[in-house]
N, C-alpha and C positions, 0 to 999 in steps of 0.2 A: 685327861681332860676330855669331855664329851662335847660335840658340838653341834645341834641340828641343824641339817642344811633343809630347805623345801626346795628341792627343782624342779622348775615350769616341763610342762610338757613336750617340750621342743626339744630339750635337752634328755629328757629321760632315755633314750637310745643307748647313752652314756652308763646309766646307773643301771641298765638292766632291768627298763620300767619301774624302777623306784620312786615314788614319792618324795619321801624323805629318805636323808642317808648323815651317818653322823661320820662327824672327823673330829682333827686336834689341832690346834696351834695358836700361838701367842698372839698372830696379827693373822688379818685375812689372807694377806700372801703366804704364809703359813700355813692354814687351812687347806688355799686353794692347792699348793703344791702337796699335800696330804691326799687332799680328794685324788688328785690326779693320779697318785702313783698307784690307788686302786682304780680308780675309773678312767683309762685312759682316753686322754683327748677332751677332756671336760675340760681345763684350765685354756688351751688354746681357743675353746667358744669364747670363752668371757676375757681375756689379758691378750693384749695387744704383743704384736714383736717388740715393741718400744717398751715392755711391761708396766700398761696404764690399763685399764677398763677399758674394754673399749664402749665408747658413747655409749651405742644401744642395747647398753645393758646397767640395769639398776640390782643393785645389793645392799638389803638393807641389813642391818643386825639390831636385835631388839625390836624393829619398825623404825630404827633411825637409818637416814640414807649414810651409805660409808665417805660418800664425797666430803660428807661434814664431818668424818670422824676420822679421817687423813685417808681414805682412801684404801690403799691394797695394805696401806701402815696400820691401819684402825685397829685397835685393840680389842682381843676377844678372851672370854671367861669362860670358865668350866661352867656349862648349863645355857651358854647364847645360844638364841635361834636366829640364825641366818638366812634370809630369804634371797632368793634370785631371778628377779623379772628383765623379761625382755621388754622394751620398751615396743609401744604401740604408737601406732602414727596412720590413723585414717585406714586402716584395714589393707592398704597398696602399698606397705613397704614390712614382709615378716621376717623374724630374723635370719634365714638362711639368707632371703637376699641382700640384706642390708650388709653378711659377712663376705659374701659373695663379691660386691661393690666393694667393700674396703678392700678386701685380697687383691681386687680387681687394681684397684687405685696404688696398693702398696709398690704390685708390680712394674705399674705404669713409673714412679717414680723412682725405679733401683735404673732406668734404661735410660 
């Protein structure tokens, strides 16, 4: 099963300047654990230690958001295209920092 992924530029450091990059699997967690085990450290951008999305990030599959399609459960097919956007918020908050703040925050709450 083939899957296209498009990854935002912020991530691409990940795929080795790749645009797009294809995987496999039944539900997006699936995928993402696929992508990961070639592109290390990519599923850590996007899935929380809690394993959710984290907020500031959008995945669509098809142009549907996955929030509406269960999420990291959302079901995927041989020939989906999956998109992956960082969300934008007034040009002062990009995604490094906004992972930076949650790391930051996660920390704060283990002490």
């Amino acid at each position: 099963m083939a899957i296209e992924v498009r990854i935002p530029t912020i991530l691409r450091s990940y795929t080795g300047g790749a645009k797009v990059v294809e995987g496999s699997g039944d539900t997006l967690s699936d995928l993402l654990a696929d992508l990961d085990s070639r592109h290390a450290g990519l599923k850590a951008r996007l899935v929380t230690d809690a394993g959710a999305l984290h907020r500031f990030v959008n995945v669509y599959v098809n142009d549907e958001d996955v929030r509406f399609l269960g999420a990291l459960d959302a079901k995927l097919s041989d020939g989906d295209s999956v998109t992956i956007l960082p969300a934008v918020a007034g040009g002062a908050f990009g995604f490094a920092a906004a992972a930076a703040i949650a790391q930051h925050n996660a920390g704060a709450s283990v002490r």
